[in-house]
Each structure stands twice: as C-alpha cells, then as structure tokens.
DSSP file (Angstrom, degrees, kcal/mol; ACC not computed):
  #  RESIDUE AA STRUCTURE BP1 BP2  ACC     N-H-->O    O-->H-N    N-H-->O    O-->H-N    TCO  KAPPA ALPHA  PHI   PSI    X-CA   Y-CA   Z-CA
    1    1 A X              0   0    0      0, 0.0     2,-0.6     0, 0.0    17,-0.1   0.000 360.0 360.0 360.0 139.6  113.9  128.1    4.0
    2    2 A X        -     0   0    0     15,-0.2    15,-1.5   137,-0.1    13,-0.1  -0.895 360.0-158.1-129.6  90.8  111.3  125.5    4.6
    3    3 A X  E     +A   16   0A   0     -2,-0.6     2,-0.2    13,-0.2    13,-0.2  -0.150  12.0 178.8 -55.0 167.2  110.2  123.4    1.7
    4    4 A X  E     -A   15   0A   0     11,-1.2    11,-2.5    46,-0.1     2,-0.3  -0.871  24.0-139.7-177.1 135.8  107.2  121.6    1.4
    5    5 A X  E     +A   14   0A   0     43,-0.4    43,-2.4    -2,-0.2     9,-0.3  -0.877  36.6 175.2-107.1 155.2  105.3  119.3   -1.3
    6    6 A X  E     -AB  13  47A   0      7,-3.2     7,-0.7    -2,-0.3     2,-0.4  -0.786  25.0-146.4-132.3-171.3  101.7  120.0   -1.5
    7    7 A X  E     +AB  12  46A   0     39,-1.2    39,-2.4    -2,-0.2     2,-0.5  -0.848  11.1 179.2-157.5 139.7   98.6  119.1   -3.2
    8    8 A X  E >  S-A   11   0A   0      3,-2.7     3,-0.7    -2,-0.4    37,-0.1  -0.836  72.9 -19.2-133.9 111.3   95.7  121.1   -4.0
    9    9 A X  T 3  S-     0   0    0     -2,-0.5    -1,-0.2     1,-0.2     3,-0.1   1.000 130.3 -45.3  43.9  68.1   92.5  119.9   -6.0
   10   10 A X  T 3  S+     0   0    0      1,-0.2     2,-0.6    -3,-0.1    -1,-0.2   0.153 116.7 110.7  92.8 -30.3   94.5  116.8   -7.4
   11   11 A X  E <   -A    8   0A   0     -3,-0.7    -3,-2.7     1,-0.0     2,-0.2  -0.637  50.8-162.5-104.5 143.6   97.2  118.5   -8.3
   12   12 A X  E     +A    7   0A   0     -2,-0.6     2,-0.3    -5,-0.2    -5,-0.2  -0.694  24.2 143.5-106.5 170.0  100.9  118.1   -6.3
   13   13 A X  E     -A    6   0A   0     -7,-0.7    -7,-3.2    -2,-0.2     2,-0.2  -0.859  44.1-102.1-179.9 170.0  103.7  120.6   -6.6
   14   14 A X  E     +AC   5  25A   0     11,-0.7    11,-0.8    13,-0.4     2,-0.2  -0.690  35.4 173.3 -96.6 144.6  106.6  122.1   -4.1
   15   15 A X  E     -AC   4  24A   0    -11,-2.5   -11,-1.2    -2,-0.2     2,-0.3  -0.855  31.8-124.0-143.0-173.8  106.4  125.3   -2.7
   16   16 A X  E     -AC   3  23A   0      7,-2.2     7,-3.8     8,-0.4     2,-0.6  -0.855  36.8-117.8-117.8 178.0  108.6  127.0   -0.1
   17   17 A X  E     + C   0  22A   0    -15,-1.5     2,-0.6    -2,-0.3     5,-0.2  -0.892  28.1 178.1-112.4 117.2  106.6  128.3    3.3
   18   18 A X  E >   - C   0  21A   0      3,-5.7     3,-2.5    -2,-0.6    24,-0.2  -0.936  61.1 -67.6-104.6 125.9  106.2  131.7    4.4
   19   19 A X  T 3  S-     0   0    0     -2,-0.6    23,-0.0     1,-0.3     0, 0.0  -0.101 121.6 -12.0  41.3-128.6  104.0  132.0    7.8
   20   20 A X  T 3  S+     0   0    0     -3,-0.1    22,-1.5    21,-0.1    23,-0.4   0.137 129.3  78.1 -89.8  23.0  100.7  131.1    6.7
   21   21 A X  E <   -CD  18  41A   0     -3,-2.5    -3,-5.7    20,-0.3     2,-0.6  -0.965  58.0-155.2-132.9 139.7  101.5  131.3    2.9
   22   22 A X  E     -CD  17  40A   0     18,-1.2    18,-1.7    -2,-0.4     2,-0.4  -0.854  14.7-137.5-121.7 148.3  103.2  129.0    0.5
   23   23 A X  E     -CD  16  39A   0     -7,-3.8    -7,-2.2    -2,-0.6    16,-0.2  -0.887  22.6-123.2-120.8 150.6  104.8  130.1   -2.5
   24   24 A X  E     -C   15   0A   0     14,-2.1    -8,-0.4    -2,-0.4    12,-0.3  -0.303  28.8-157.4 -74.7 178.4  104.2  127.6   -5.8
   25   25 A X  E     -C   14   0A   0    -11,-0.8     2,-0.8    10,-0.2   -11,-0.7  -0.782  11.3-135.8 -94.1 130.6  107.5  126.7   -7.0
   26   26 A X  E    S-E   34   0B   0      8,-1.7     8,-2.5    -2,-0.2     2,-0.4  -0.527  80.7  -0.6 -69.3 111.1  108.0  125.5  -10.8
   27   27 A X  E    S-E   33   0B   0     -2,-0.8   -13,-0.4     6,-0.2     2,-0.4  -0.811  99.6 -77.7 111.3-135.4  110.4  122.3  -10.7
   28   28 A X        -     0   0    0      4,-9.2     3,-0.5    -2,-0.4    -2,-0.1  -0.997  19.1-114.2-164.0 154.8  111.6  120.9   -7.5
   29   29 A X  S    S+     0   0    0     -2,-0.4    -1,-0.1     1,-0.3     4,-0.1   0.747 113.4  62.2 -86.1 -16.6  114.1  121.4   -4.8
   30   30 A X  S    S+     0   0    0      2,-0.2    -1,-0.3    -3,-0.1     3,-0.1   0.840 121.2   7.9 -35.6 -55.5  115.4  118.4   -5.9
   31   31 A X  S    S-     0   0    0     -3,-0.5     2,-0.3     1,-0.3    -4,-0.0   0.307 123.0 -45.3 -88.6-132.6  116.4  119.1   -9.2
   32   32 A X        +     0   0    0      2,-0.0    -4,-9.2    -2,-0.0    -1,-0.3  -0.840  61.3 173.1-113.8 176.2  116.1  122.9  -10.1
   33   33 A X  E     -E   27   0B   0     -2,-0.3     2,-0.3    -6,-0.3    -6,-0.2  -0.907  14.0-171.5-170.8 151.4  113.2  125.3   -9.4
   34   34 A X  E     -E   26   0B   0     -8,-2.5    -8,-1.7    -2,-0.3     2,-0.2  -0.882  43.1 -70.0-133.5 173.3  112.2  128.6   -9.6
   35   35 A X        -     0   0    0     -2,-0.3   -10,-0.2   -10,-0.2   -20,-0.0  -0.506  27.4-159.3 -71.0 141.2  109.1  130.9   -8.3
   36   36 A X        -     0   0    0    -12,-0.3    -1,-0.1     2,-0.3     3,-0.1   0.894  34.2-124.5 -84.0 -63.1  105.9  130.1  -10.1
   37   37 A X  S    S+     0   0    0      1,-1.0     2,-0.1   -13,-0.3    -2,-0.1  -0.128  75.9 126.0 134.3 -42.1  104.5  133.7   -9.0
   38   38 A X        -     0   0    0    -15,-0.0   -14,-2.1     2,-0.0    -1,-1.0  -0.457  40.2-173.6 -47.1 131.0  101.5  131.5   -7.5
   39   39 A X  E     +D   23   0A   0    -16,-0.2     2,-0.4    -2,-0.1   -16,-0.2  -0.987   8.4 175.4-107.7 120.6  100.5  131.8   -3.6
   40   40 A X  E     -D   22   0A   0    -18,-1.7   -18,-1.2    -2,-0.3     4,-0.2  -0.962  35.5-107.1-121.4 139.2   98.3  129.9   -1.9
   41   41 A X  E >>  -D   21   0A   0     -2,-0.4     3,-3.0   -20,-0.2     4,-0.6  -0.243  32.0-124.5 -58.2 128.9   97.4  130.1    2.2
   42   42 A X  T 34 S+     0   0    0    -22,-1.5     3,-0.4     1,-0.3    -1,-0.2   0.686 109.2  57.5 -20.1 -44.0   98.8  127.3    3.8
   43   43 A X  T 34 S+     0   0    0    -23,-0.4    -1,-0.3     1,-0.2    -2,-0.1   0.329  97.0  72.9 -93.8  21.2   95.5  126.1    5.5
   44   44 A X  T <4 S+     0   0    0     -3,-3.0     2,-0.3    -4,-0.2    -1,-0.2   0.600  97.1  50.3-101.8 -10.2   94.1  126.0    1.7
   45   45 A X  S  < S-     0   0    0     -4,-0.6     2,-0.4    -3,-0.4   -37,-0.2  -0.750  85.1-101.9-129.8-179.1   96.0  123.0    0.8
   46   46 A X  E     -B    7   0A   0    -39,-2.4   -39,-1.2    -2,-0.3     2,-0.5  -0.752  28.6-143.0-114.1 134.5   97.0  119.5    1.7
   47   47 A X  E     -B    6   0A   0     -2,-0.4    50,-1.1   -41,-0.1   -41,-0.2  -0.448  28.7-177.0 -85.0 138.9  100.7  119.1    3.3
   48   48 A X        -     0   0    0    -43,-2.4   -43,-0.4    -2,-0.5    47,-0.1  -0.407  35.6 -75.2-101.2-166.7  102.0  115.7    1.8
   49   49 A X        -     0   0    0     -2,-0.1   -44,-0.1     1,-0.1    -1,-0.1  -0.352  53.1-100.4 -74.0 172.0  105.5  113.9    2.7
   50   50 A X  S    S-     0   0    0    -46,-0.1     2,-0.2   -47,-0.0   -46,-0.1   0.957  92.5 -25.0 -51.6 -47.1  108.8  115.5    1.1
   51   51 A X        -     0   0    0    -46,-0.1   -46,-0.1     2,-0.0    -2,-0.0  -0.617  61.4-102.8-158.0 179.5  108.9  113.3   -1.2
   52   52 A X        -     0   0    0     -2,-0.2    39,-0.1    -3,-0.1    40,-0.0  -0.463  44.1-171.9-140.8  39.6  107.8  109.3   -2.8
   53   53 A X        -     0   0    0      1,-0.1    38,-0.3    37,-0.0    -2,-0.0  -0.231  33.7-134.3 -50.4 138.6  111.1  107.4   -2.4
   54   54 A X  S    S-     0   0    0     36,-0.1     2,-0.4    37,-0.0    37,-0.3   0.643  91.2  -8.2 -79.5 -12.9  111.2  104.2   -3.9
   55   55 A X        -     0   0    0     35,-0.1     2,-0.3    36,-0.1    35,-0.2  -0.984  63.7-169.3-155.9 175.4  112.8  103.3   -0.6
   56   56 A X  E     -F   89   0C   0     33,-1.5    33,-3.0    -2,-0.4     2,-0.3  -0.812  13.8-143.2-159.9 152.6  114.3  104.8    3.1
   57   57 A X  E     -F   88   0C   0     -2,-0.3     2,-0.3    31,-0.2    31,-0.2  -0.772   8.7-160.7-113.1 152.8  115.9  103.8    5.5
   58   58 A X  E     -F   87   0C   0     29,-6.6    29,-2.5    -2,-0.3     2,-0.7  -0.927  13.0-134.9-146.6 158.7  116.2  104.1    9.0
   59   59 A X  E     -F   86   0C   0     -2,-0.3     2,-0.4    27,-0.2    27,-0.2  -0.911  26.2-161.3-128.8 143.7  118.5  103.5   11.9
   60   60 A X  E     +F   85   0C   0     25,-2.5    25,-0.8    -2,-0.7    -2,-0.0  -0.903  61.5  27.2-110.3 136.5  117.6  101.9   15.3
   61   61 A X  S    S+     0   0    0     -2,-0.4    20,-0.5    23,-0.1    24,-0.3   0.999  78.0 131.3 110.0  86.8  118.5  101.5   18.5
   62   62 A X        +     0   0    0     -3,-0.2     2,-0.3     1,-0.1    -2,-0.1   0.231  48.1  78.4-159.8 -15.9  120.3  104.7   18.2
   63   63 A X        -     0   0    0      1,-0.1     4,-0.4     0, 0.0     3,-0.2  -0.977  60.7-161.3-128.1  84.1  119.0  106.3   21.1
   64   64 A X  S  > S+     0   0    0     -2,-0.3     4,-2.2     1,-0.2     3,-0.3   0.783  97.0  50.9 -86.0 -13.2  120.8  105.1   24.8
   65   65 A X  H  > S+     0   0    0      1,-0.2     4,-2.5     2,-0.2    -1,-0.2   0.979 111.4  52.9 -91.9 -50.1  117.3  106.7   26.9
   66   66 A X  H  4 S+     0   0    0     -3,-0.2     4,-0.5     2,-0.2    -1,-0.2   0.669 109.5  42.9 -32.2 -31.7  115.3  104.6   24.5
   67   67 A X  H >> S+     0   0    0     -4,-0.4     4,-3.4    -3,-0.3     3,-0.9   0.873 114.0  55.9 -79.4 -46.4  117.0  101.4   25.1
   68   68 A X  H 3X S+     0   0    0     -4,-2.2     4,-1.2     1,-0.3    -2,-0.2   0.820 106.1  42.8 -48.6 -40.3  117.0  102.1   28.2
   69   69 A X  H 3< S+     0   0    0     -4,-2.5    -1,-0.3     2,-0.2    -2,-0.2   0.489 115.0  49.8 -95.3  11.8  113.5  102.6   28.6
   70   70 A X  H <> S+     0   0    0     -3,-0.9     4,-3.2    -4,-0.5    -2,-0.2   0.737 106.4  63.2  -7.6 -73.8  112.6   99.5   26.5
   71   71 A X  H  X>S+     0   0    0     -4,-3.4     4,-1.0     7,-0.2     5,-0.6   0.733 107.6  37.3 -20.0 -51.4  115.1   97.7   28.8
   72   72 A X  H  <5S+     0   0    0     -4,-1.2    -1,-0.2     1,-0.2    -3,-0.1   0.702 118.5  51.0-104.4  -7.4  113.0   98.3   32.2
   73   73 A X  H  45S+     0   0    0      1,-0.1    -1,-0.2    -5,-0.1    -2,-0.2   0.892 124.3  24.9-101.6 -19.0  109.6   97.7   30.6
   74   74 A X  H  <5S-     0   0    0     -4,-3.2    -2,-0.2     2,-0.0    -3,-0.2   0.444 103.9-125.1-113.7  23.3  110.2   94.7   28.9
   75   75 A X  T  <5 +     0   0    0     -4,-1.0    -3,-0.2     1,-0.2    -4,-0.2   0.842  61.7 150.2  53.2  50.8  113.2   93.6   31.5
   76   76 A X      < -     0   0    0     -5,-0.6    -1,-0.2    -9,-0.1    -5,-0.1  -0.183  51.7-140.8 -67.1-179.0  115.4   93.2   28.3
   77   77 A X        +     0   0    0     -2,-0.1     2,-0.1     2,-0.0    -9,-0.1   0.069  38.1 157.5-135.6  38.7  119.2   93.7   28.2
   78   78 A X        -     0   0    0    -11,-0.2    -7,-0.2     1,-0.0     2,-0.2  -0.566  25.3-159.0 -81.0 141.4  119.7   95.6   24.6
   79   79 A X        -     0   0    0     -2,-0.1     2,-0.3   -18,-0.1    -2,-0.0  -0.727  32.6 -88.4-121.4 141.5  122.9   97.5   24.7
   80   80 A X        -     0   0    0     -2,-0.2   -18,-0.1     1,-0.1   -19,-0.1  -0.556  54.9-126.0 -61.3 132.8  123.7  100.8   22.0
   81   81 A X        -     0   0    0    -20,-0.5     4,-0.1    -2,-0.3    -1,-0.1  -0.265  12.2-118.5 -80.8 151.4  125.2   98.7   19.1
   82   82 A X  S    S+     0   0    0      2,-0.1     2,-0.3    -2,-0.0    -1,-0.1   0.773  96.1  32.9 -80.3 -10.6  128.7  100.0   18.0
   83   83 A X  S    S-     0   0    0      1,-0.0    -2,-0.1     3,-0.0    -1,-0.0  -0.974 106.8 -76.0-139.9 173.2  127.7  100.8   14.8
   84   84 A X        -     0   0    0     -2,-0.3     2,-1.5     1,-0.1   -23,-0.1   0.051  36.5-136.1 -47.0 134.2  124.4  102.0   13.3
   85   85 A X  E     -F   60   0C   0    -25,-0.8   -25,-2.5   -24,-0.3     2,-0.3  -0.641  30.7-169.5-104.0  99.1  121.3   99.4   13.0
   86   86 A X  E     -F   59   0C   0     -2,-1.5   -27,-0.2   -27,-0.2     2,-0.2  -0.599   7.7-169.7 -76.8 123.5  120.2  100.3    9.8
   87   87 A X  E     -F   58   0C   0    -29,-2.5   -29,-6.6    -2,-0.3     2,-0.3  -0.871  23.8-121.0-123.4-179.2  116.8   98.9    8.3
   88   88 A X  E     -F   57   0C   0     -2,-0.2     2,-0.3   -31,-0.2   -31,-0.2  -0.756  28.8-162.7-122.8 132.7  115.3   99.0    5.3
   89   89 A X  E     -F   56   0C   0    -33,-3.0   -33,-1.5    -2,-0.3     2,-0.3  -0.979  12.4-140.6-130.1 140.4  111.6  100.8    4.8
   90   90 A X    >   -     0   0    0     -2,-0.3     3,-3.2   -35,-0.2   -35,-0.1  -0.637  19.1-130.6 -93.2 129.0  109.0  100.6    2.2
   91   91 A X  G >  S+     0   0    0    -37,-0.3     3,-1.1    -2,-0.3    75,-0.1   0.526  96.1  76.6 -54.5   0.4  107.0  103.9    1.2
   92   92 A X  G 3  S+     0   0    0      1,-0.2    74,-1.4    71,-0.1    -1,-0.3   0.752  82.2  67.3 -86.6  -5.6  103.8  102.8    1.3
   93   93 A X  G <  S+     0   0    0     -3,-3.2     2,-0.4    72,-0.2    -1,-0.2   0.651  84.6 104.2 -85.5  31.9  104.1  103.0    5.0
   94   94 A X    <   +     0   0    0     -3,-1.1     2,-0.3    -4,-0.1    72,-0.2  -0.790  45.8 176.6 -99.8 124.2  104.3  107.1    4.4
   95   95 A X        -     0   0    0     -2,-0.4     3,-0.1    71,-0.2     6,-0.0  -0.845  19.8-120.3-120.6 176.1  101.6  108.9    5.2
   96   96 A X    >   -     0   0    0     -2,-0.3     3,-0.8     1,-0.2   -48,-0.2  -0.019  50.7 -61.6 -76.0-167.5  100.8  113.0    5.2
   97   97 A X  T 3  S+     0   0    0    -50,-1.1    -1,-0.2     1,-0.2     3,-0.1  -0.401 116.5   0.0 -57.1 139.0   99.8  115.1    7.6
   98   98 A X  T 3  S+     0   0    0     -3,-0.1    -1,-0.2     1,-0.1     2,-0.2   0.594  86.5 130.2 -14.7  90.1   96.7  114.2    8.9
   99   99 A X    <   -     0   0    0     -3,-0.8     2,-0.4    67,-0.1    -1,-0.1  -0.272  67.3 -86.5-113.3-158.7   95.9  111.5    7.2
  100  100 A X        -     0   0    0     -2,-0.2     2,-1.3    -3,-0.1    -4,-0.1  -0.881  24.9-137.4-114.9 132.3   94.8  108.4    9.2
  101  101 A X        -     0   0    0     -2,-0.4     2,-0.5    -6,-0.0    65,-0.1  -0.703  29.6-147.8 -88.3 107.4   97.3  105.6   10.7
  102  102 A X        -     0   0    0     -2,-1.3     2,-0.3    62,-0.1    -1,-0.0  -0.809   5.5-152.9 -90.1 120.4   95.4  102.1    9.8
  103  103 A X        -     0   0    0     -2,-0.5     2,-0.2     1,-0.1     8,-0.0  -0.622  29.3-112.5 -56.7 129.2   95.8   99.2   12.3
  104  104 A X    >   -     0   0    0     -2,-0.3     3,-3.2     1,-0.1    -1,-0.1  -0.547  22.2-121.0 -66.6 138.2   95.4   95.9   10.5
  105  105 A X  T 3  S+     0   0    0      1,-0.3    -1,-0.1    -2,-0.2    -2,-0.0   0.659 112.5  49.6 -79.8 -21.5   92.4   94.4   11.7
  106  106 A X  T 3  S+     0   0    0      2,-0.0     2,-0.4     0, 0.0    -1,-0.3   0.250  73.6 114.1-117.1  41.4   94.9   91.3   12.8
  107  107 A X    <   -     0   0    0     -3,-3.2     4,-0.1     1,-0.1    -4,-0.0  -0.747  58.0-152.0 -83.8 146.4   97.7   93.2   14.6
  108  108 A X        -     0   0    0     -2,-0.4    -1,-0.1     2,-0.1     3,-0.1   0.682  51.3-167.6 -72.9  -8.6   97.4   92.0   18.5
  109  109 A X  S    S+     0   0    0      1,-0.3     2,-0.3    -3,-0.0    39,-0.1   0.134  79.7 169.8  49.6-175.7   98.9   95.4   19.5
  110  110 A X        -     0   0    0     37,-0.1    39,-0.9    40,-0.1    40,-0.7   0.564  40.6-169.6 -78.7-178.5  100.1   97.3   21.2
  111  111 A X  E     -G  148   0D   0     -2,-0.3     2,-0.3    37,-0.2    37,-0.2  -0.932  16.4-166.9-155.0  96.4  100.7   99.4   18.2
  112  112 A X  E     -G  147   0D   0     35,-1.9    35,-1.8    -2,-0.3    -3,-0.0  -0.762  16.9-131.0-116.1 144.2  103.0  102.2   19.5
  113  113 A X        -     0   0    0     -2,-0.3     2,-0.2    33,-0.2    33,-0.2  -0.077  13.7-167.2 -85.7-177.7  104.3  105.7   18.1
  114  114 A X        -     0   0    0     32,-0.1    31,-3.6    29,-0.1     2,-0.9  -0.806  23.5-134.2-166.4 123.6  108.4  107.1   18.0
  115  115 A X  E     -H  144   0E   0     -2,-0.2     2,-0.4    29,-0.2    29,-0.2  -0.760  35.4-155.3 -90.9 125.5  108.8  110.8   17.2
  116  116 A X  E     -H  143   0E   0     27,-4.0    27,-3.7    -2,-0.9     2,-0.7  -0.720  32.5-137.0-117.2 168.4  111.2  111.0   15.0
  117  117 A X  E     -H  142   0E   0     -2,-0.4     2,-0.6    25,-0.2    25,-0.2  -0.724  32.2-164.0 -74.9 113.6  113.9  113.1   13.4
  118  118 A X        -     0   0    0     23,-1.8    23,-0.5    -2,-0.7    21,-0.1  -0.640   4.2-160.1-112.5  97.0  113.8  112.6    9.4
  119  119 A X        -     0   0    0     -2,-0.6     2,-0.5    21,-0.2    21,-0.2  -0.206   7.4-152.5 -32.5 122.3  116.7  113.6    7.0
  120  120 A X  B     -I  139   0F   0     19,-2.2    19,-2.1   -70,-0.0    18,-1.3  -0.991   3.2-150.0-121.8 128.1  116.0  114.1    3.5
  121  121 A X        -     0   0    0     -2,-0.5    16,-0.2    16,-0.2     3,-0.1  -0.379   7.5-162.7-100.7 147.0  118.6  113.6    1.3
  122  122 A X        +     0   0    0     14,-0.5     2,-0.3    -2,-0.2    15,-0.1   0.563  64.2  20.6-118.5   7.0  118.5  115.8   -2.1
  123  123 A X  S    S-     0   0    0      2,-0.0    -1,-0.1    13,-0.0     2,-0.1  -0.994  83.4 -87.3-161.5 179.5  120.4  114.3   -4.2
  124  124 A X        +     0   0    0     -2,-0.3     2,-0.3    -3,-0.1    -2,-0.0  -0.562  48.3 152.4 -87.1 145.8  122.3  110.9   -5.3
  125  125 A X        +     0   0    0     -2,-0.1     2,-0.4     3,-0.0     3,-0.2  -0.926   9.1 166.2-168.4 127.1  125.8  110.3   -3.7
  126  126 A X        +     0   0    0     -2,-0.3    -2,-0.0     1,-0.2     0, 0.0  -0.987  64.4  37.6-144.0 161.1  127.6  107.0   -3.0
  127  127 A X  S    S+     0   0    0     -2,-0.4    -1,-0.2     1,-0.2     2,-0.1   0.960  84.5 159.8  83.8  33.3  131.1  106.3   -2.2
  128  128 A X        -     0   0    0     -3,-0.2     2,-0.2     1,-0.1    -1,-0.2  -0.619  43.0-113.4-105.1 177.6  131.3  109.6    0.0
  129  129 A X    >>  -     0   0    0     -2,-0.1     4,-2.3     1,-0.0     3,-0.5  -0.576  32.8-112.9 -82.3 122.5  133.7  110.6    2.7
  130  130 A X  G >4 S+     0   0    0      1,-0.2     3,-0.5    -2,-0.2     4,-0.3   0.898 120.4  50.6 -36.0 -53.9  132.2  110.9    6.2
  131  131 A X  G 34 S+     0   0    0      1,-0.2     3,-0.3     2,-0.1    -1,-0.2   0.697 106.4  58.7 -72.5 -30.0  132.7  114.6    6.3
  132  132 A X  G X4 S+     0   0    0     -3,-0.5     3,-2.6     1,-0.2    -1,-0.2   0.952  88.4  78.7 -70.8 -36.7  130.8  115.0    2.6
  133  133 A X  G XX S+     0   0    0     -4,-2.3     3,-1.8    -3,-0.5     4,-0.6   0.642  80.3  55.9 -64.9 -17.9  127.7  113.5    3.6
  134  134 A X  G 34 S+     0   0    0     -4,-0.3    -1,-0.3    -3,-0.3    -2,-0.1   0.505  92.9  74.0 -68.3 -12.5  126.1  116.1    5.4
  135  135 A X  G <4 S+     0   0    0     -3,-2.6    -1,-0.2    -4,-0.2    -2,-0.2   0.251  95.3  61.8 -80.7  -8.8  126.6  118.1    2.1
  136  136 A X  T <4 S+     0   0    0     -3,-1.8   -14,-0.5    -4,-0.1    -2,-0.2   0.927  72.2 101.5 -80.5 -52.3  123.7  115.7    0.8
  137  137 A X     <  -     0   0    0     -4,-0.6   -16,-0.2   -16,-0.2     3,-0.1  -0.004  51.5-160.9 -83.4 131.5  120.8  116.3    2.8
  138  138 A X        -     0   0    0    -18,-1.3     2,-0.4     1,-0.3   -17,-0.2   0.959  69.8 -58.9 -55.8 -73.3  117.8  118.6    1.3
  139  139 A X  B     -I  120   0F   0    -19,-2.1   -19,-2.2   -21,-0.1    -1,-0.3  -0.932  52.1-111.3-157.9 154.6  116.4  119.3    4.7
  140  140 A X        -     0   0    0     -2,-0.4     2,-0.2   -21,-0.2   -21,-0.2  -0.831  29.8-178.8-116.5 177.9  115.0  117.2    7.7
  141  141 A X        -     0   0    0    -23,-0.5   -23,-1.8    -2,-0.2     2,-0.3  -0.720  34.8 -75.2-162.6 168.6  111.3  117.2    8.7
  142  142 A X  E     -H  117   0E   0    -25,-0.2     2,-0.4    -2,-0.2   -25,-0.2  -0.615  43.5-159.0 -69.4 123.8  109.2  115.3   11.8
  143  143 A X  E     -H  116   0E   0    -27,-3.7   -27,-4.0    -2,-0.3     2,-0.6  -0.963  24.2-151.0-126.0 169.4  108.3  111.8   11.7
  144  144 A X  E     -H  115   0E   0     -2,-0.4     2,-0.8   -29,-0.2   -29,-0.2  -0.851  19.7-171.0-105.8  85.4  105.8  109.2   13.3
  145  145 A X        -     0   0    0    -31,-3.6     2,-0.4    -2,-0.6    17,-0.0  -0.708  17.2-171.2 -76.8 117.8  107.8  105.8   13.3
  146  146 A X        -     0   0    0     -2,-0.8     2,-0.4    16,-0.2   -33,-0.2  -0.987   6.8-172.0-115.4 141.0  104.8  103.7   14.3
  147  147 A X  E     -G  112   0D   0    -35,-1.8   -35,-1.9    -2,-0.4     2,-1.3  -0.928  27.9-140.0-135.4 121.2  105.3  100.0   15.3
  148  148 A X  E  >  -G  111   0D   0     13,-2.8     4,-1.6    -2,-0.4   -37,-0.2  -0.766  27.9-161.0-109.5 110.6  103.0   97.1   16.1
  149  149 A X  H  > S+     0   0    0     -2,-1.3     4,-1.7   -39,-0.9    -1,-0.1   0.723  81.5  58.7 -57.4 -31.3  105.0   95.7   18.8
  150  150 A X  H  > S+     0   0    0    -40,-0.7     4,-1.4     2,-0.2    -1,-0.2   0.966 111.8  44.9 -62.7 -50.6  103.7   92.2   19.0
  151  151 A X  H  > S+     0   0    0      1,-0.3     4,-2.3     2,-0.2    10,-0.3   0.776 110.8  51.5 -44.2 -34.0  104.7   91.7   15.2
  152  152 A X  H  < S+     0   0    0     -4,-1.6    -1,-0.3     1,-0.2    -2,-0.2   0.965 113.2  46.4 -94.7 -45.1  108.1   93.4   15.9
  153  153 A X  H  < S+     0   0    0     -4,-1.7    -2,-0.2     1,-0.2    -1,-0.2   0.893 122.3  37.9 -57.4 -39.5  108.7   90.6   19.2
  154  154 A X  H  < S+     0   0    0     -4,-1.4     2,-1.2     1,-0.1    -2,-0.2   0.595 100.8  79.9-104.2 -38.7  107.5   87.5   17.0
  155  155 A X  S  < S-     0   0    0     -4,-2.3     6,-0.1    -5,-0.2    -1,-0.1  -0.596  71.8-135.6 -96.8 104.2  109.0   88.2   13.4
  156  156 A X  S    S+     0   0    0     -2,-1.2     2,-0.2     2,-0.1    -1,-0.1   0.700  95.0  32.1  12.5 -58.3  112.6   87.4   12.5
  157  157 A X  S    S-     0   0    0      1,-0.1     4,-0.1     0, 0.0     3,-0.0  -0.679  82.2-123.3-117.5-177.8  112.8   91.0   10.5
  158  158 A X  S >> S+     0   0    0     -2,-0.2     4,-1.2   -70,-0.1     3,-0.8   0.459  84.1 109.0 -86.9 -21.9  111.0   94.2   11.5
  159  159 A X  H >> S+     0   0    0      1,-0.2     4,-2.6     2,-0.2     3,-2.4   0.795  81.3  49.6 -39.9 -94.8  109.4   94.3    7.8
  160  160 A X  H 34 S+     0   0    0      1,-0.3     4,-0.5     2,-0.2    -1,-0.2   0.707 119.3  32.2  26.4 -86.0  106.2   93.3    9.4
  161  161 A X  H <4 S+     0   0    0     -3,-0.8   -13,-2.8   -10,-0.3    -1,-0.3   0.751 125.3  41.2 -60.3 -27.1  106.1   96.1   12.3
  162  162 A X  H << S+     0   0    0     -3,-2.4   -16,-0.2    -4,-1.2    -2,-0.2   0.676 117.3  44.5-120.9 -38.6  107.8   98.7   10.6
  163  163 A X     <  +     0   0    0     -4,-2.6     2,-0.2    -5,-0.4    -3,-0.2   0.261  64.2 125.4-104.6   7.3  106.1   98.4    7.0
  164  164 A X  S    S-     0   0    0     -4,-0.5   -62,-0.1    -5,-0.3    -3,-0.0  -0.498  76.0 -78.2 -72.4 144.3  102.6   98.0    7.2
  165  165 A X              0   0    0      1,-0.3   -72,-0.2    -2,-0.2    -1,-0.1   0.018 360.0 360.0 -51.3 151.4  100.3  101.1    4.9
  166  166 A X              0   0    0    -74,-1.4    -1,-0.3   -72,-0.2   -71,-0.2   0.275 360.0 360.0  64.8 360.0  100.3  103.9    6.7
C-alpha cells in the first residue's frame, strides 16, 4: 500500500495511491482512517512530505562507499563509527516534490545532494527492544539530504549545512 499526503486547492489530506489515482482517505494513517469514497488523478494534485514533524533525525556516516568516497576527494581519514551518528534535523528544511531547493545567497558552496532512504515512523514508542522497532515504522519514502559543504567543513555542528529552508 503506498500512502501519501496531498494537497489540492489549499486543502491537505492522505490518500493511498493506485497507478495514476489516489484515493481520499478520511483521518490518517497515523492515527485511524478510512475511504472517503473521493478519487482524484494523481497528476491533479500536489505530492507533499509524509508528514510535518516537529523534528527528525538522521544518521550519518553510515555508509562505508560514502566515507570512502569523501575520504579520496577530500584526502580525509573518516572511519565507519561503531555506533550510529545520529543528528538532529529541523522541518523547515522539508520540502515537497518539486518544489524548489533555495541556496542562501551567502553559502560559498558547493552545495551538494545525498539520495536518501527515509523511514517514517507511525507511531510513538520509547524504551523499545531492538527487535520491536521495526514494528514502528509507517512506511519509508525517498529523500534529497542536501548539504552546503563549506558550512558543514567550518561549523562546529552540522545545524548550519544540514538545516537551512528547503
């Protein structure tokens, strides 16, 4: 099943996607929901992000052919860390589906993409068991990690690089 939030003349809502048609759903795959009854064609609306989190997180240097290639272009020595490096990311830097990525008129760049994989978690859970957590997650979806690289060399945290709109 492939969820999806959308918005169409103002208005947002969840639907699920069939082929080129999305069906409305009343409520949310979050919570509960059921079929509205509504259809609208896919290319008639606008696809937004899952969801509006007040926060997300993300884990880095997670990837050993990524360090690697990092490693030989900026003749670093970063090694895969033995546990996860988790940071901490603000929503305004979520955008939709073609929307537009704005460079701050004083990043030096470069200002470079990461496709990523993105987990979305569907419900609240702390205190789990390794083996439970996977029993969280809604669904995953594609993301664009984009990164203004000078910022990310120069600032203490990544907040900067990682968190600018869009």
């Amino acid at each position: 099943m492939k969820f999806g939030r959308f918005e169409q003349r103002g208005r947002v809502f969840y639907g699920i996607v069939e082929g080129d048609q999305v069906s409305e759903l009343d409520g949310s795959p979050f919570d509960s929901y059921k079929a509205s009854g509504r259809r609208h064609a896919l290319s008639s609306l606008k696809v937004l992000v899952p969801c509006l989190p007040a926060n997300f997180y993300c884990a880095g240097l997670n990837y050993a052919a990524h360090i690697a290639w990092a490693n030989q272009r900026t003749g670093g020595n970063r090694k895969v860390p033995e546990k996860a490096d988790i940071g901490y990311r603000s929503a305004n830097a979520l955008i939709a589906t073609r929307e537009t990525i704005v460079i701050p008129s004083d990043s030096p760049g470069p200002v470079e993409f990461e496709g990523e994989l993105v987990a979305v978690v569907g419900r609240r859970a702390k205190h789990l068991a390794e083996d439970e957590a996977l029993g969280c997650l809604l669904g995953y979806t594609l993301g664009n990690d984009v990164s203004e690289r000078a910022w990310q060399q120069s600032d203490r945290t990544l907040w900067r690089a990682k968190n600018t709109d869009s």
